[in-house]
DRENLUMDREN-610789 format. One record per residue: residue number from 1; residue in one letter; x, y negated, z negated of N, C-alpha, C in turn. Coordinates in Angstrom, 2 decimals. Example, Ala and Ser with C-alpha at 12.3 -4.5 7.8 and 13.67 -1.06 7.14 Angstrom:
2
NODE | k | r | n_px | n_py | n_pz | ca_px | ca_py | ca_pz | c_px | c_py | c_pz
NODE | 1 | A | 13.19 | 5.69 | -7.80 | 12.30 | 4.50 | -7.80 | 13.20 | 3.30 | -7.80
NODE | 2 | S | 12.85 | 2.25 | -7.08 | 13.67 | 1.06 | -7.14 | 12.90 | -0.03 | -7.87
// end
This chain:
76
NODE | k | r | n_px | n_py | n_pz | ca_px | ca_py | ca_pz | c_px | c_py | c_pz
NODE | 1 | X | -19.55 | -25.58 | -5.97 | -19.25 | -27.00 | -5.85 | -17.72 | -27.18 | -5.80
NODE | 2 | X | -17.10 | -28.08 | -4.52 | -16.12 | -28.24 | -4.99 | -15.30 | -29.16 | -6.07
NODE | 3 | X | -14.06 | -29.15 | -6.27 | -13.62 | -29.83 | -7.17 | -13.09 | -31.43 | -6.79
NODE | 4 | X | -12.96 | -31.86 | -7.35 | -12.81 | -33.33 | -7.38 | -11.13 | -33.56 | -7.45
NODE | 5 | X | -10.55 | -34.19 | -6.36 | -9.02 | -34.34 | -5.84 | -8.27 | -35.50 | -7.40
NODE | 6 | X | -7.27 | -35.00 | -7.82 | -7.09 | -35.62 | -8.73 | -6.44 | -37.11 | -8.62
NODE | 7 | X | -5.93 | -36.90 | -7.33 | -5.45 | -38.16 | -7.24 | -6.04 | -39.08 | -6.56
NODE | 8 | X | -7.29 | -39.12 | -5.27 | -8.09 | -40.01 | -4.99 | -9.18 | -39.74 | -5.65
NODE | 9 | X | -9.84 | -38.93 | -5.41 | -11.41 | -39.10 | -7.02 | -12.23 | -38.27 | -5.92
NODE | 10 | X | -12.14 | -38.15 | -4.51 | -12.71 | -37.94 | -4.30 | -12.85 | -36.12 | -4.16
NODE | 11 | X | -14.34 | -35.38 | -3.45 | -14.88 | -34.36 | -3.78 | -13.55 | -33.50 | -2.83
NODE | 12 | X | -13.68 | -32.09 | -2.81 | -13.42 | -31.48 | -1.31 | -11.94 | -31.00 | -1.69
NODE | 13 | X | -11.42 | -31.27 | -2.89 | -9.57 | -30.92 | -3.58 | -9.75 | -29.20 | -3.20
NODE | 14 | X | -9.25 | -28.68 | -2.39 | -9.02 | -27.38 | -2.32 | -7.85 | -27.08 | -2.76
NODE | 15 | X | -6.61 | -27.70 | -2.81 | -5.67 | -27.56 | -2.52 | -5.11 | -27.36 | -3.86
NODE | 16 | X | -4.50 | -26.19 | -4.60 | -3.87 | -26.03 | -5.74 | -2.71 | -26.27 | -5.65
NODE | 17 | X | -2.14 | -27.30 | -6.64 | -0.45 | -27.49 | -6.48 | -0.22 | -27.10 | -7.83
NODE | 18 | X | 0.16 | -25.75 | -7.80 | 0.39 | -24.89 | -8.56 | 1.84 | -25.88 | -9.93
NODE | 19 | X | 2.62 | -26.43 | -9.51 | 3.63 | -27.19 | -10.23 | 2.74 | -28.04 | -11.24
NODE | 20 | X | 2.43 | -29.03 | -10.74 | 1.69 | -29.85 | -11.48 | 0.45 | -29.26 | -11.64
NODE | 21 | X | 0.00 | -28.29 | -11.44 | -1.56 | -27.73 | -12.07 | -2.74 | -28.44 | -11.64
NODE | 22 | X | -2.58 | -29.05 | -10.73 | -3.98 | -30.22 | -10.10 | -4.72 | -29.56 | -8.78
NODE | 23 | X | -5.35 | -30.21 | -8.69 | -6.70 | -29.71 | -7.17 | -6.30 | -30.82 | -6.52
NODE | 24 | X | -5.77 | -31.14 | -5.38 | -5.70 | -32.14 | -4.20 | -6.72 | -31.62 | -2.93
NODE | 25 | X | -6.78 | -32.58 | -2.28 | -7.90 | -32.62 | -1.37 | -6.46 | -32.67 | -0.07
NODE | 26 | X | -7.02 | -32.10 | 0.92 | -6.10 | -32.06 | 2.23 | -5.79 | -33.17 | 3.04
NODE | 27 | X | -6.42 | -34.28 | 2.64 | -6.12 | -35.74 | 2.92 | -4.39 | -35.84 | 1.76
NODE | 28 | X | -5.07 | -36.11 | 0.69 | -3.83 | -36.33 | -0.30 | -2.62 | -35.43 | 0.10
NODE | 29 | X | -2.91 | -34.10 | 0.17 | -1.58 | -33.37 | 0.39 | -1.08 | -33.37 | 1.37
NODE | 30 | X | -1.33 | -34.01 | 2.90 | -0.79 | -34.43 | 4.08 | 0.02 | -35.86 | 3.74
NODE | 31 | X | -0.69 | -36.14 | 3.07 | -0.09 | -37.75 | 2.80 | 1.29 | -37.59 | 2.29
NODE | 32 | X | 1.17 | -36.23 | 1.41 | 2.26 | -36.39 | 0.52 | 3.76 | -35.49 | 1.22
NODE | 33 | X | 3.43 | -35.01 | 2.41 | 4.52 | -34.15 | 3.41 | 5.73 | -34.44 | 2.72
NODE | 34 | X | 5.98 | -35.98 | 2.49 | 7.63 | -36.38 | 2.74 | 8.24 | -36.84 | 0.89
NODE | 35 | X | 6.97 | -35.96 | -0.19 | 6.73 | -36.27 | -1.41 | 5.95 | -37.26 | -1.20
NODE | 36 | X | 5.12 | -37.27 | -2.93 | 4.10 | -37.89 | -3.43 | 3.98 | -39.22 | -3.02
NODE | 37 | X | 3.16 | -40.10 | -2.80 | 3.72 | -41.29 | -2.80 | 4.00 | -41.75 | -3.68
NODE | 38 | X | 4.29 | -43.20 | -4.36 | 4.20 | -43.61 | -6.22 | 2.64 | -44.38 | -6.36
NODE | 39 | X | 2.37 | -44.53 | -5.70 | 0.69 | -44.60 | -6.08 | -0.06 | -43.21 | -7.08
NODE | 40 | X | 0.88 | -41.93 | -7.03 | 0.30 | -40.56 | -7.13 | 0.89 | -40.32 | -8.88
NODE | 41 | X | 1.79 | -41.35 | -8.82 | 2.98 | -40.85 | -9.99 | 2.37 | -40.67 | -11.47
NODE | 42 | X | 1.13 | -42.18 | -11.84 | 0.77 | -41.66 | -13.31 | -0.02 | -40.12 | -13.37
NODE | 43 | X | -0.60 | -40.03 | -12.33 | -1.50 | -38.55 | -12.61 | -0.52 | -37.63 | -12.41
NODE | 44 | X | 0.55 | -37.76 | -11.63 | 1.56 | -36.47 | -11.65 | 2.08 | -36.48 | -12.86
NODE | 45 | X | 2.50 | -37.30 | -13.83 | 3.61 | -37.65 | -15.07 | 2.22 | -37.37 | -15.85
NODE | 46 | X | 1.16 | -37.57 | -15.98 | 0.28 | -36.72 | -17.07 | 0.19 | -35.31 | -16.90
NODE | 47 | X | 0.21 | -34.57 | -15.10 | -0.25 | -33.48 | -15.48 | 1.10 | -32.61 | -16.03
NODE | 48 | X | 2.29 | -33.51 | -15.85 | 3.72 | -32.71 | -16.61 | 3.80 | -32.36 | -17.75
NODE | 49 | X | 3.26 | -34.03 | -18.67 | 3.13 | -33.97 | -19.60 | 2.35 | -33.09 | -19.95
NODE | 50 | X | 1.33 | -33.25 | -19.56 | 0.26 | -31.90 | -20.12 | 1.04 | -30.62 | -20.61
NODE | 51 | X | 1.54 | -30.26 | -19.38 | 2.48 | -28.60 | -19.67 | 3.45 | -28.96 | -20.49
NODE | 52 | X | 4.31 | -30.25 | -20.61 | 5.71 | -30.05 | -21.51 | 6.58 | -30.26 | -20.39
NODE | 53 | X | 6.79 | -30.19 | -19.39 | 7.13 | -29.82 | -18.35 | 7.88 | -31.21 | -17.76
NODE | 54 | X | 9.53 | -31.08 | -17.05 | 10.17 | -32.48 | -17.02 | 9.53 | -32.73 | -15.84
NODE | 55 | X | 10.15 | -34.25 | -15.86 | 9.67 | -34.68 | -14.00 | 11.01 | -34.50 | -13.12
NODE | 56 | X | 10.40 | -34.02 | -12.42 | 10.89 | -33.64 | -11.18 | 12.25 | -34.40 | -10.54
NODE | 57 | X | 13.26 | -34.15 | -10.00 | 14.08 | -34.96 | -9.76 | 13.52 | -35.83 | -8.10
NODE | 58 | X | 13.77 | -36.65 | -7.70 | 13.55 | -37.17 | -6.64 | 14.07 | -36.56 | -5.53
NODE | 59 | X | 13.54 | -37.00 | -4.45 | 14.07 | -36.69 | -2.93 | 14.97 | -37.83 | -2.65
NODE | 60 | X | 15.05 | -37.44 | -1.02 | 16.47 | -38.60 | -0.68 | 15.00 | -39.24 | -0.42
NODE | 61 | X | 13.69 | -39.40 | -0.46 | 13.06 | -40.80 | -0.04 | 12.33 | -41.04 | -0.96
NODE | 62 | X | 13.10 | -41.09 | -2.19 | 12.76 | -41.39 | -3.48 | 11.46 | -40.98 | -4.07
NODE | 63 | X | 10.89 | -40.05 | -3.96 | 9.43 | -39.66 | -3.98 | 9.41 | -38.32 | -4.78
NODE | 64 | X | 8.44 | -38.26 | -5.84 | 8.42 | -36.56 | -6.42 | 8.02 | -36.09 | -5.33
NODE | 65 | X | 8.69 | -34.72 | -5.38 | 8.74 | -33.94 | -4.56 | 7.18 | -32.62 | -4.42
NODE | 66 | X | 6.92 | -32.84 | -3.51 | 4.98 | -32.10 | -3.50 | 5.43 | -30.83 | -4.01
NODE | 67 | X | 6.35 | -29.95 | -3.83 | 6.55 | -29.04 | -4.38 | 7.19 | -28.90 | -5.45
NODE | 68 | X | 7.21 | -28.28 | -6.55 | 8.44 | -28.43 | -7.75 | 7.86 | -27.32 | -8.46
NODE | 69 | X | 9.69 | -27.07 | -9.15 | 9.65 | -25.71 | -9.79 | 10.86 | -26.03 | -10.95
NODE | 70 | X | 10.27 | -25.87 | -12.46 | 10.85 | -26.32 | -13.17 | 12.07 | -25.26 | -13.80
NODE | 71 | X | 12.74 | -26.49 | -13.60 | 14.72 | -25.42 | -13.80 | 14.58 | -24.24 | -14.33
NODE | 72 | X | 15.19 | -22.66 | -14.11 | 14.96 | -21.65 | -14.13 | 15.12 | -21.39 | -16.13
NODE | 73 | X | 16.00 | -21.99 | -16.76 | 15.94 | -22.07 | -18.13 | 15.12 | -22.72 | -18.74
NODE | 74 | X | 13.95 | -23.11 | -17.96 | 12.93 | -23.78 | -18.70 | 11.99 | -22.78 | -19.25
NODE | 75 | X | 11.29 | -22.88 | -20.60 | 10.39 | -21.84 | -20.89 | 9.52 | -22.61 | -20.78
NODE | 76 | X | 8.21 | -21.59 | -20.07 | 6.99 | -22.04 | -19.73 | 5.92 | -21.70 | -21.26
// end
């Protein structure tokens, strides 16, 4: 069965975004090419929180960035 996309609800999330630790569905992660949108932001800022883990600095189009890798002096 697949998993359930964390940020629309719906089934079909293949997509591991290894940073934030979530299952996205290939709809959501196209959407998010140019960063997340802010519709995406409370489930991204929980799954940070979850780890401890800061948020992300922004892009120039103000958006967390789909990829992120937390500052190299960060302990995981």
């Amino acid at each position: 069965m697949d998993a359930t996309c964390a940020l629309c609800e719906q089934a079909d999330a293949r997509r591991l975004v290894a940073a934030y630790r979530i299952k996205v569905c290939a709809t959501c992660w196209d959407l998010a090419a140019e960063g997340w949108p802010i519709s995406a932001e409370p489930v991204l800022f929980k799954a940070l929180a979850k780890q401890g883990l800061l948020i992300a600095d922004r892009n120039e189009k103000n958006r967390l960035p789909r990829d992120y890798a937390p500052p190299a002096d960060f302990a995981l």
